[in-house]
PDB file of N, CA, C and O in Angstrom:
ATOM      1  N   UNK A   1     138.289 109.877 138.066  1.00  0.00           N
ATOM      2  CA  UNK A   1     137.287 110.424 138.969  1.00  0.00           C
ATOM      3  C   UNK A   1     136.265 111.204 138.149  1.00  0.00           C
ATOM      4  O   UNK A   1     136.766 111.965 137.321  1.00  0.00           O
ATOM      5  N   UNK A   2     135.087 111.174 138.203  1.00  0.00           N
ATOM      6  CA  UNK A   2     133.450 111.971 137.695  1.00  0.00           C
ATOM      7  C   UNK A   2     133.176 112.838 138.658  1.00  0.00           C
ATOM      8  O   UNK A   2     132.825 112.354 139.734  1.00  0.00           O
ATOM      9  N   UNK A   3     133.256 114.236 138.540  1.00  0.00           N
ATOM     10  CA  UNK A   3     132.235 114.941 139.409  1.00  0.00           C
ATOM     11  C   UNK A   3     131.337 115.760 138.203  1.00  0.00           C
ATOM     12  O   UNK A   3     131.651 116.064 137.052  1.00  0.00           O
ATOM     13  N   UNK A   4     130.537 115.901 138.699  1.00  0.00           N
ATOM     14  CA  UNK A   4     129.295 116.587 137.818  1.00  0.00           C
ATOM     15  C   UNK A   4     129.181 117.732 138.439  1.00  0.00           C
ATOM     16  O   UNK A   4     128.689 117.777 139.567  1.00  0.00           O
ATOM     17  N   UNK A   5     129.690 119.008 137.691  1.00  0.00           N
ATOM     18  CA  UNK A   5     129.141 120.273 138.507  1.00  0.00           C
ATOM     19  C   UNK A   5     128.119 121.570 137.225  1.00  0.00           C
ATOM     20  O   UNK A   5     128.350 121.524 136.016  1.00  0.00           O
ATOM     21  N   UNK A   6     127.397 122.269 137.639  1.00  0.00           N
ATOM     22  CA  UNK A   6     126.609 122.883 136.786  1.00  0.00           C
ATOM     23  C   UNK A   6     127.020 123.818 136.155  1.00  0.00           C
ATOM     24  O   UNK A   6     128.230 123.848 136.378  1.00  0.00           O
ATOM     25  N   UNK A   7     126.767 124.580 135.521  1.00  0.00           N
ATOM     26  CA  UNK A   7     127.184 125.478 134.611  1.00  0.00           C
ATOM     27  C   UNK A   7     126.323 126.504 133.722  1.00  0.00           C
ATOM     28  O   UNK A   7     125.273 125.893 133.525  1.00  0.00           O
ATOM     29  N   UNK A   8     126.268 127.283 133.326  1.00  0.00           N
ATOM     30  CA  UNK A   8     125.227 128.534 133.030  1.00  0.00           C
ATOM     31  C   UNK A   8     126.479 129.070 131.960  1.00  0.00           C
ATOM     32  O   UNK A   8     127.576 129.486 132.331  1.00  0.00           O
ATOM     33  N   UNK A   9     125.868 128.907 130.111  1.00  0.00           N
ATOM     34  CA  UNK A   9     126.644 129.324 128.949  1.00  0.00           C
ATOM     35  C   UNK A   9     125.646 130.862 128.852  1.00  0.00           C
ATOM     36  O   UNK A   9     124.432 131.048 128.762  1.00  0.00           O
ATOM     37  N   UNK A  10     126.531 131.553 128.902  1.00  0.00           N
ATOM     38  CA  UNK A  10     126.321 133.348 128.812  1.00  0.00           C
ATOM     39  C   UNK A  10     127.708 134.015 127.798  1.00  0.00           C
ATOM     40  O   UNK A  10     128.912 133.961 128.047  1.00  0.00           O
ATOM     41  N   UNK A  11     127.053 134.583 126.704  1.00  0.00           N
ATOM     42  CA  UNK A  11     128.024 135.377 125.782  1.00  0.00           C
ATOM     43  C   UNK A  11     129.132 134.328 125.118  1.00  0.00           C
ATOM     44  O   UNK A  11     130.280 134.683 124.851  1.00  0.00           O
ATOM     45  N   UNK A  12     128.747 133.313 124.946  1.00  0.00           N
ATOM     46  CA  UNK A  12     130.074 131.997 124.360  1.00  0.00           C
ATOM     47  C   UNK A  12     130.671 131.790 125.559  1.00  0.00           C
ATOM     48  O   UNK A  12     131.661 131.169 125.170  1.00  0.00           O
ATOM     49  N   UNK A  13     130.804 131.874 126.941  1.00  0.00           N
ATOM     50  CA  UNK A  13     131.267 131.402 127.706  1.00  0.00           C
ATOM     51  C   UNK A  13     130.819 130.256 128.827  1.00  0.00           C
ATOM     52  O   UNK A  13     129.872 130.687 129.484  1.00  0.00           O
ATOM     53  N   UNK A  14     131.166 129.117 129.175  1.00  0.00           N
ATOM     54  CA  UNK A  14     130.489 128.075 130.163  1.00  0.00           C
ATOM     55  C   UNK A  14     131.094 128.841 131.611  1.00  0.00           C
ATOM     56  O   UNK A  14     132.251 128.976 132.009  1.00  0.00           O
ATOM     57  N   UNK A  15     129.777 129.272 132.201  1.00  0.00           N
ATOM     58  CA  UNK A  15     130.283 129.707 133.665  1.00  0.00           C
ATOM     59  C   UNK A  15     129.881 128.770 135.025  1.00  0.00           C
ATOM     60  O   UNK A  15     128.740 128.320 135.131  1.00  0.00           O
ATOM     61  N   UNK A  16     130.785 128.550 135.920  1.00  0.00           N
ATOM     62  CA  UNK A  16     130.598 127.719 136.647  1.00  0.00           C
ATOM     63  C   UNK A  16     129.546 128.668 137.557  1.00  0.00           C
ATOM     64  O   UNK A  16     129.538 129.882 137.760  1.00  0.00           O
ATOM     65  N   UNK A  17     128.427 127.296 138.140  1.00  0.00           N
ATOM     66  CA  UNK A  17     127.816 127.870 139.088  1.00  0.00           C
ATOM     67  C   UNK A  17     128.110 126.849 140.629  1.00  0.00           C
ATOM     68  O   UNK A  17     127.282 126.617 141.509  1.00  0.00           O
ATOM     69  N   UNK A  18     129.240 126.482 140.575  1.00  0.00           N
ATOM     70  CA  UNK A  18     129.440 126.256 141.792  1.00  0.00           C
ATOM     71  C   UNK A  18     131.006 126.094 141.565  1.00  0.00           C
ATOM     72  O   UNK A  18     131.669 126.367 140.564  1.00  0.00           O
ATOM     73  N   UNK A  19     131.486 125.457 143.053  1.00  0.00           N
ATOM     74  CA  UNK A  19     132.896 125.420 143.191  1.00  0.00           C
ATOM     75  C   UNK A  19     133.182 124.311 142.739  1.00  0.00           C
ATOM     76  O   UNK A  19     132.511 123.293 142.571  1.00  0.00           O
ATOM     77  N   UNK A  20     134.726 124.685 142.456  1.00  0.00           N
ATOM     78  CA  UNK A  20     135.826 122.805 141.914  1.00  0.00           C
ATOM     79  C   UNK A  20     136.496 122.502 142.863  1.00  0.00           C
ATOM     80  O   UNK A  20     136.954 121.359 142.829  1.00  0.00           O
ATOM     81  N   UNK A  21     136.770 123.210 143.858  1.00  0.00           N
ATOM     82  CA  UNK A  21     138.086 122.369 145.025  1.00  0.00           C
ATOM     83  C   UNK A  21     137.649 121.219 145.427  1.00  0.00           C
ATOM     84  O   UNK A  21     138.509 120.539 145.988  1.00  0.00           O
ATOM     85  N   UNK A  22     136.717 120.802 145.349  1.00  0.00           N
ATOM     86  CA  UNK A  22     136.569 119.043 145.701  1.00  0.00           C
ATOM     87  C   UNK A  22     137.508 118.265 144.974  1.00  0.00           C
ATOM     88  O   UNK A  22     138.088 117.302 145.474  1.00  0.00           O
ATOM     89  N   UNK A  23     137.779 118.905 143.064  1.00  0.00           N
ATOM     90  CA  UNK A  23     138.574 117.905 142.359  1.00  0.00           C
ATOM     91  C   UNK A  23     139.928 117.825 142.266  1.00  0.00           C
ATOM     92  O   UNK A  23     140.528 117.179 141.407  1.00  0.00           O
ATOM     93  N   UNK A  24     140.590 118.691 143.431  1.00  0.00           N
ATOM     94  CA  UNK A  24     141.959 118.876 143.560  1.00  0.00           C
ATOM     95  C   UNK A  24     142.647 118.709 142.309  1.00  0.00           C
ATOM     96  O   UNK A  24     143.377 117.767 142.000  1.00  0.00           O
ATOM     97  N   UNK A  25     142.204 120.185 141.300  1.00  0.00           N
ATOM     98  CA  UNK A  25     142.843 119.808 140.176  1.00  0.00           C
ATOM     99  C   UNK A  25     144.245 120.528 140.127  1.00  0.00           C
ATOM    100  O   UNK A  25     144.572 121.430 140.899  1.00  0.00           O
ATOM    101  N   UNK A  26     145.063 119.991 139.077  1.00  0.00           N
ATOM    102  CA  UNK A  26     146.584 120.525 138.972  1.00  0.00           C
ATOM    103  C   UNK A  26     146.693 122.309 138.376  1.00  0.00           C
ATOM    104  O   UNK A  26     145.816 122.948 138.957  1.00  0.00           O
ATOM    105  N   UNK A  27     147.169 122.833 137.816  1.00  0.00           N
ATOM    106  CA  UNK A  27     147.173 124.080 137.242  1.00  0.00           C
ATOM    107  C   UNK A  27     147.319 123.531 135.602  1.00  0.00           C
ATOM    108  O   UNK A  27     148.076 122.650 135.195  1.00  0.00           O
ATOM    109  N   UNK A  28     146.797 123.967 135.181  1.00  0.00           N
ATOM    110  CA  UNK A  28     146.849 123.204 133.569  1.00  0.00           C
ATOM    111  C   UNK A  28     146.234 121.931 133.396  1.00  0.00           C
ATOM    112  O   UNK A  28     146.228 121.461 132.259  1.00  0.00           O
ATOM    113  N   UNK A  29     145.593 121.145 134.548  1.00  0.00           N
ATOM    114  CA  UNK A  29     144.954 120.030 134.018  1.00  0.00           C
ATOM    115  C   UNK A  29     143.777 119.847 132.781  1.00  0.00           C
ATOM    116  O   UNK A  29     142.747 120.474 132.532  1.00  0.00           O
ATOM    117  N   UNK A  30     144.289 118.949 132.286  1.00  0.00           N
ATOM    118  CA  UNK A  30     143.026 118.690 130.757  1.00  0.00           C
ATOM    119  C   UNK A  30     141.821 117.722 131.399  1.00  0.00           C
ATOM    120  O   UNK A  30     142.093 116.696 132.023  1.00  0.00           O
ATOM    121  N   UNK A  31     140.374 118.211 131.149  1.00  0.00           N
ATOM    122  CA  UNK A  31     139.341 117.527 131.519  1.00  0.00           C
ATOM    123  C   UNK A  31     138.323 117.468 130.219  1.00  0.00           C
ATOM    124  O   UNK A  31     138.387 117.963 129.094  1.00  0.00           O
ATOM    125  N   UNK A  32     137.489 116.752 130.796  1.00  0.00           N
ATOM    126  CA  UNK A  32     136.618 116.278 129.357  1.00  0.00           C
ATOM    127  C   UNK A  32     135.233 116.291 129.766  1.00  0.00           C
ATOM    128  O   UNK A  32     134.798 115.329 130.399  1.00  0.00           O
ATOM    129  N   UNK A  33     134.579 117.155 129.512  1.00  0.00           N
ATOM    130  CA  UNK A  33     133.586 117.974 129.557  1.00  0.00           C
ATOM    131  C   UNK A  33     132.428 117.176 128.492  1.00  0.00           C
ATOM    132  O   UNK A  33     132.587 116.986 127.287  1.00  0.00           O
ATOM    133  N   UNK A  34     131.064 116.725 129.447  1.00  0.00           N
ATOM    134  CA  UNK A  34     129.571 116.064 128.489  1.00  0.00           C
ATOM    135  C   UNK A  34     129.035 117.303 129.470  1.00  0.00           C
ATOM    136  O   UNK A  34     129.228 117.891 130.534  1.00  0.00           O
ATOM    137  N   UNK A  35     128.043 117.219 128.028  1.00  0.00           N
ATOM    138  CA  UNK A  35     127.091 118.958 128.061  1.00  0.00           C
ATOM    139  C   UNK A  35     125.684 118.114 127.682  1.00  0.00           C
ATOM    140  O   UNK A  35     125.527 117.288 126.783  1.00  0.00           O
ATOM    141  N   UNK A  36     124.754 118.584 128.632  1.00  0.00           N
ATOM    142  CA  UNK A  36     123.516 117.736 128.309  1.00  0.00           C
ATOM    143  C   UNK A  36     122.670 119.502 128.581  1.00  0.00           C
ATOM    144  O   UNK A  36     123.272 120.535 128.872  1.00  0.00           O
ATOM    145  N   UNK A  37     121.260 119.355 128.381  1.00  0.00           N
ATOM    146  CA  UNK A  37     120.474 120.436 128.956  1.00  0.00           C
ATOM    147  C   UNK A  37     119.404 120.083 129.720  1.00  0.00           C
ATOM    148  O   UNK A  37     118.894 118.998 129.999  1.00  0.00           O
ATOM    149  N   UNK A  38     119.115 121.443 130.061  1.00  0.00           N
ATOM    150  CA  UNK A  38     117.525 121.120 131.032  1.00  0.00           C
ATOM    151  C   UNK A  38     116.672 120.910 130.626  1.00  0.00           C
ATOM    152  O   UNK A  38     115.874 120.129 131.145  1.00  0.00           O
ATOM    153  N   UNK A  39     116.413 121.698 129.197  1.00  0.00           N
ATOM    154  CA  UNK A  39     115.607 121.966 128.462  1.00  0.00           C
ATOM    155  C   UNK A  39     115.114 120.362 128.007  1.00  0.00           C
ATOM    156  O   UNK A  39     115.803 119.370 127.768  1.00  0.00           O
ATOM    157  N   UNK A  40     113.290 120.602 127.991  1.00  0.00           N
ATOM    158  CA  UNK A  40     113.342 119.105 127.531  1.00  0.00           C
ATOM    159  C   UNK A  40     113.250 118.837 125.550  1.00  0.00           C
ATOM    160  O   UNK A  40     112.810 119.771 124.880  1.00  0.00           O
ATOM    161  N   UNK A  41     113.547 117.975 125.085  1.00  0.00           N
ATOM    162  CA  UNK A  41     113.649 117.400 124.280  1.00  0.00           C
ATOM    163  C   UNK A  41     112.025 117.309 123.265  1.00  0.00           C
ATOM    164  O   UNK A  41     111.025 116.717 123.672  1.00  0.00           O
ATOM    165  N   UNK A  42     112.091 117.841 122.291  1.00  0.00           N
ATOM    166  CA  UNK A  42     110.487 117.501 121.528  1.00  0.00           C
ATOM    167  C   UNK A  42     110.367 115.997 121.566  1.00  0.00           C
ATOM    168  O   UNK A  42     111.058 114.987 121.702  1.00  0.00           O
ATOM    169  N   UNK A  43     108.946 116.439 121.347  1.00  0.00           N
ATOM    170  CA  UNK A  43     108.432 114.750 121.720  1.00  0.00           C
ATOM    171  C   UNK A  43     108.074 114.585 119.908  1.00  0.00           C
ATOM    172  O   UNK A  43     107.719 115.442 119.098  1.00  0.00           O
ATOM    173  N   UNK A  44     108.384 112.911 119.716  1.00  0.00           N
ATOM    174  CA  UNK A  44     108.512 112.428 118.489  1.00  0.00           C
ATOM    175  C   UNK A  44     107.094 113.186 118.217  1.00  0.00           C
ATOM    176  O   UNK A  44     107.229 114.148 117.461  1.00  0.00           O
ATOM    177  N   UNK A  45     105.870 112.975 118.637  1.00  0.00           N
ATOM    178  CA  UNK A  45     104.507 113.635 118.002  1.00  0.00           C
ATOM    179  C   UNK A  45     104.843 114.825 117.247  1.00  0.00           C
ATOM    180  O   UNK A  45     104.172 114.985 116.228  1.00  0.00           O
ATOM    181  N   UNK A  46     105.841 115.817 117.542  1.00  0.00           N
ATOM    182  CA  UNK A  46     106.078 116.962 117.300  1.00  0.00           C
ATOM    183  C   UNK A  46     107.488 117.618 116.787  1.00  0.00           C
ATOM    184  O   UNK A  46     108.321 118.428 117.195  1.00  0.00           O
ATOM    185  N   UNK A  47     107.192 116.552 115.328  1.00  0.00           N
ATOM    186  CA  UNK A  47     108.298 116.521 114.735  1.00  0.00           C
ATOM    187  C   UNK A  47     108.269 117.647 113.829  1.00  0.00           C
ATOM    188  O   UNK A  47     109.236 118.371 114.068  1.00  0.00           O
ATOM    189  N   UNK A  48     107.774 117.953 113.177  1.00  0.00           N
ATOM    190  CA  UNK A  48     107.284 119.232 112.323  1.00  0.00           C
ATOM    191  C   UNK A  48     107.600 120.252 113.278  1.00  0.00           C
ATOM    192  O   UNK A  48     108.561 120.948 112.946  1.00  0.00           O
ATOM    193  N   UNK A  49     107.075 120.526 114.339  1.00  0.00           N
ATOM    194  CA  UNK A  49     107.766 121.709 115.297  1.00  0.00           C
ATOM    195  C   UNK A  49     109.132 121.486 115.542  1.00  0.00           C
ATOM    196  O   UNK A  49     109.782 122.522 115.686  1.00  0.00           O
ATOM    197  N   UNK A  50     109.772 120.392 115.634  1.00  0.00           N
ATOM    198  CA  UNK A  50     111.048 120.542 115.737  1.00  0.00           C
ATOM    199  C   UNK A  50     111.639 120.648 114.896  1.00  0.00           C
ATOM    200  O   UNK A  50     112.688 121.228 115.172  1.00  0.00           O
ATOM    201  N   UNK A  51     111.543 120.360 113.813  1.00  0.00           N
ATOM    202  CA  UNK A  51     112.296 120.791 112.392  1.00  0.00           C
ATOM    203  C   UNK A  51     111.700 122.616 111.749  1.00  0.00           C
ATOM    204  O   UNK A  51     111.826 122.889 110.555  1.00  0.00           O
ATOM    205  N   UNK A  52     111.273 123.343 112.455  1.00  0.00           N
ATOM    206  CA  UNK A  52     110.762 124.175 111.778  1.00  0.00           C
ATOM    207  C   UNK A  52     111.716 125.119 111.987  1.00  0.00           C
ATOM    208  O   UNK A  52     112.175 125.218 113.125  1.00  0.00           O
ATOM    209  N   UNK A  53     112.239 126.067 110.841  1.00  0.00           N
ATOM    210  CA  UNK A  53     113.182 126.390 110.267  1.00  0.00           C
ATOM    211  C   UNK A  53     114.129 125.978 109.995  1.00  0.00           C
ATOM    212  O   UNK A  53     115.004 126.826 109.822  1.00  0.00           O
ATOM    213  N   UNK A  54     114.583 124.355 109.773  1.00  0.00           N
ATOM    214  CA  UNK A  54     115.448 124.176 109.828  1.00  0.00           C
ATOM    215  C   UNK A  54     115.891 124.580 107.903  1.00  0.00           C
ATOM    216  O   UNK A  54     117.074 124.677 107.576  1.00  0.00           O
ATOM    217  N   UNK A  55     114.783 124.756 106.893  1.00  0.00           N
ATOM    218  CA  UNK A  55     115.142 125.248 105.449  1.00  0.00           C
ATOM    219  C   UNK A  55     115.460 126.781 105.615  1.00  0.00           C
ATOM    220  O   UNK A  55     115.938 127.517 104.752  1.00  0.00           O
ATOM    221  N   UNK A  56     115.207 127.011 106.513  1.00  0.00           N
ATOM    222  CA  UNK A  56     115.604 128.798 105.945  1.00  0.00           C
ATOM    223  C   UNK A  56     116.338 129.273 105.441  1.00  0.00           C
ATOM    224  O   UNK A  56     115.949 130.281 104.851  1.00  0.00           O
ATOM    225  N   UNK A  57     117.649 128.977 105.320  1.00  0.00           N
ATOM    226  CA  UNK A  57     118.353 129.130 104.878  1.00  0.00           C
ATOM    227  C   UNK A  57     118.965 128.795 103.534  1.00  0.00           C
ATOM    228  O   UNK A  57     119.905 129.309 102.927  1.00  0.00           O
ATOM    229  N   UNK A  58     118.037 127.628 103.203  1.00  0.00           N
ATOM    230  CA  UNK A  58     118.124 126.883 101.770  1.00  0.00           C
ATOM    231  C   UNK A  58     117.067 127.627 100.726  1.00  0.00           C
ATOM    232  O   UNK A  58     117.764 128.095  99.825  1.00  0.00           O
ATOM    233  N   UNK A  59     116.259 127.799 100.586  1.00  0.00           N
ATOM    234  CA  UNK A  59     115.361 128.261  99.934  1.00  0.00           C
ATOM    235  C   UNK A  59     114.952 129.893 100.253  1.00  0.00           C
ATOM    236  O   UNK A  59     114.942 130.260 101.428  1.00  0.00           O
ATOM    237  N   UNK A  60     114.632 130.803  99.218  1.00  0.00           N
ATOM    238  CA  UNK A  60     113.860 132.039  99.316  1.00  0.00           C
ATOM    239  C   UNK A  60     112.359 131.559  98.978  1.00  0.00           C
ATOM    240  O   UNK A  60     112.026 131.003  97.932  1.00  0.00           O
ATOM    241  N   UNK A  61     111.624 131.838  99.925  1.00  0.00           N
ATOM    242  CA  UNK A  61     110.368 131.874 100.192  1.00  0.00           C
ATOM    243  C   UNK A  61     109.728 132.698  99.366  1.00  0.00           C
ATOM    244  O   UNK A  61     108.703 132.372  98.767  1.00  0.00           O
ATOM    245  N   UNK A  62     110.331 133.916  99.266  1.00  0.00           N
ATOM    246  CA  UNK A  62     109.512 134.851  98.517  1.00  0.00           C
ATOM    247  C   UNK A  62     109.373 134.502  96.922  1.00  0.00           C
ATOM    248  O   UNK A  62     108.290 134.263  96.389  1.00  0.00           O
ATOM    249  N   UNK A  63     110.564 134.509  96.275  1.00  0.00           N
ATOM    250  CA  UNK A  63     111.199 133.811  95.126  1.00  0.00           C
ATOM    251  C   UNK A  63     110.459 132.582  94.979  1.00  0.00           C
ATOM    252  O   UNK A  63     110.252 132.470  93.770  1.00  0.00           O
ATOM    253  N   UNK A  64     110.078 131.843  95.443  1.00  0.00           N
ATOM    254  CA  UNK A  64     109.801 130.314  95.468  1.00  0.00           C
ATOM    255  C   UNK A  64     108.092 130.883  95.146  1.00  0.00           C
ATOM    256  O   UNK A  64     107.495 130.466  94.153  1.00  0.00           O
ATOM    257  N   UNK A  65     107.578 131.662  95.918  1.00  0.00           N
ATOM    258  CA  UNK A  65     106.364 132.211  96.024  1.00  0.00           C
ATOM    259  C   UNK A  65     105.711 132.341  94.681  1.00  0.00           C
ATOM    260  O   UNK A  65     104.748 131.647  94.355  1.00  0.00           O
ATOM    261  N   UNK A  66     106.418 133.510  93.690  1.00  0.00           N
ATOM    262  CA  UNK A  66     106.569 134.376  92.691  1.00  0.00           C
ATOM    263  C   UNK A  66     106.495 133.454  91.614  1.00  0.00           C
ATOM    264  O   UNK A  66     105.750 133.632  90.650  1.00  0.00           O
ATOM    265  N   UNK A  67     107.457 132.199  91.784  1.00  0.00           N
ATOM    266  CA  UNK A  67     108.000 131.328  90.744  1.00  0.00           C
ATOM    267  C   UNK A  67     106.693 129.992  90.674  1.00  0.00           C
ATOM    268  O   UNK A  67     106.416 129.255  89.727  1.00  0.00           O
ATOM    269  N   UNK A  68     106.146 130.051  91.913  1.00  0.00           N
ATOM    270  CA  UNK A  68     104.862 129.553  92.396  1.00  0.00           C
ATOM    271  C   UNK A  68     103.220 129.959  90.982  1.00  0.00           C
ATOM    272  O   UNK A  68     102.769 129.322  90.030  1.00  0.00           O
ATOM    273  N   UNK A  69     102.819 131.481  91.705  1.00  0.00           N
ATOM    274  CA  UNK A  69     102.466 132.211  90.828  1.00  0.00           C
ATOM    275  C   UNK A  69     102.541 132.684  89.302  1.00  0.00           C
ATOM    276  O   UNK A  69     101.549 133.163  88.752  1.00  0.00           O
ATOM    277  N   UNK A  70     103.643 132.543  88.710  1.00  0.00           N
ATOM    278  CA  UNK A  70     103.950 132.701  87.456  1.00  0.00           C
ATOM    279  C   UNK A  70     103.837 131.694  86.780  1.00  0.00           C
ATOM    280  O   UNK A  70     103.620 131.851  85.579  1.00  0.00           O
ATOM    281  N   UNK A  71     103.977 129.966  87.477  1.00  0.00           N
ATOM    282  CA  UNK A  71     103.453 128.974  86.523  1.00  0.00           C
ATOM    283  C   UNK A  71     102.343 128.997  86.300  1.00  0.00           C
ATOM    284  O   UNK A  71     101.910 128.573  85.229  1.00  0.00           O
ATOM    285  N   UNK A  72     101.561 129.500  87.249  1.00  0.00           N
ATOM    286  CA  UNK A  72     100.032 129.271  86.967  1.00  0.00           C
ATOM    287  C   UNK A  72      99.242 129.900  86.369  1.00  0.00           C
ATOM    288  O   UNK A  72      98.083 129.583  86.099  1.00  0.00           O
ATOM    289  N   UNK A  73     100.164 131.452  85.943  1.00  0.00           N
ATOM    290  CA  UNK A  73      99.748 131.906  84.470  1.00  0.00           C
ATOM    291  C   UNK A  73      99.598 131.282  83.640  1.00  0.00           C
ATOM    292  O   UNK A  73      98.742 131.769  82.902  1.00  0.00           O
ATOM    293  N   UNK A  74     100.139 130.004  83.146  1.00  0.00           N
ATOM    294  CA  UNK A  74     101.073 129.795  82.189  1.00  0.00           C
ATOM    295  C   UNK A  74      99.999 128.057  82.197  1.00  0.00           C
ATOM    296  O   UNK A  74      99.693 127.341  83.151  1.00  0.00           O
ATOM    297  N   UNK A  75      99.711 127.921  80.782  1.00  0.00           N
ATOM    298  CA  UNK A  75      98.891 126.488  80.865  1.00  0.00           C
ATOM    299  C   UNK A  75      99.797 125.787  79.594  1.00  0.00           C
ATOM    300  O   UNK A  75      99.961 126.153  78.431  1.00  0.00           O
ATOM    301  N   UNK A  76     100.171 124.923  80.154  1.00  0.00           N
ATOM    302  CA  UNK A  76     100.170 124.071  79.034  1.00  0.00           C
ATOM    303  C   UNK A  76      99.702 122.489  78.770  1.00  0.00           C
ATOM    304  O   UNK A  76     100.228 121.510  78.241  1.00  0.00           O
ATOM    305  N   UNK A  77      98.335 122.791  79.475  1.00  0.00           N
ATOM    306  CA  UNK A  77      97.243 121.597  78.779  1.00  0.00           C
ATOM    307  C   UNK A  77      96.642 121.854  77.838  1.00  0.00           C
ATOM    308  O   UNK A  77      96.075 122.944  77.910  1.00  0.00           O
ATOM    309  N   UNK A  78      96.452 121.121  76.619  1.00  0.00           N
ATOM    310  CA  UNK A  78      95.307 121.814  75.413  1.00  0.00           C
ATOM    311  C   UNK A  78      93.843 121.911  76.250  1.00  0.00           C
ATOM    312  O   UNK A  78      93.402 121.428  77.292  1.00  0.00           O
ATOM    313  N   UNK A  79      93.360 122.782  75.232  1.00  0.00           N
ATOM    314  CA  UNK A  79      92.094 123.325  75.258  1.00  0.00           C
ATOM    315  C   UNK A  79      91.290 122.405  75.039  1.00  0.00           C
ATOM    316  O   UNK A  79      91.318 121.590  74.117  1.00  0.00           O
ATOM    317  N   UNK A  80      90.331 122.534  76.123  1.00  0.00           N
ATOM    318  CA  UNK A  80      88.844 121.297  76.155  1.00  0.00           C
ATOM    319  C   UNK A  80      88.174 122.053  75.222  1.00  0.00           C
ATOM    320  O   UNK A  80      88.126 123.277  75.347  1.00  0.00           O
ATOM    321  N   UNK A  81      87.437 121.249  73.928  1.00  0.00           N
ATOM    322  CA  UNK A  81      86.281 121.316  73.719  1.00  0.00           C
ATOM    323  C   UNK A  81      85.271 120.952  73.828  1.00  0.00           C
ATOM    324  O   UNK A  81      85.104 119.827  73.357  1.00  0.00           O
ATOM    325  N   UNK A  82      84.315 121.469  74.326  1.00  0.00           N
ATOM    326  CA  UNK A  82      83.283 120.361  74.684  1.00  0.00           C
ATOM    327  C   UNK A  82      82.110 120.817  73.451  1.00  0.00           C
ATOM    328  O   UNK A  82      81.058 120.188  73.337  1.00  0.00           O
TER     329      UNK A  82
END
């Protein structure tokens, strides 16, 4: 049997927002739970917004910045003479 009932996740917990006695369930019964959202989905155009932050955690920005800056002190093409 499928019933679909809604649910509202607050503090790590899935809280029901309606009743189960329709599914005459047992005391201890095991069920199997698909979790979809309301929320809609980025649209392929707006792929860059959907990936954004997904490096944060890989890279220091600032560091990367610095390390940015300090090559460009730094030449190592010879000198034009003209």
């Amino acid at each position: 049997m499928t019933k679909r009932v809604r649910v509202r996740y607050r503090r790590g917990v899935l809280e029901l927002l309606g009743p189960l006695e329709t599914l005459a369930l047992e005391e201890g019964a095991e069920l199997t739970v698909e979790l979809s959202t309301t929320e809609p989905t980025p649209a392929v155009s707006d792929a860059t917004a959907a990936t954004a932050g997904a490096w944060e955690m890989l890279l220091d920005g600032e560091a990367f910045e610095q390390e940015i800056y300090a090559k460009r002190l730094h030449s190592n093409r010879p000198e034009v003479n003209l």
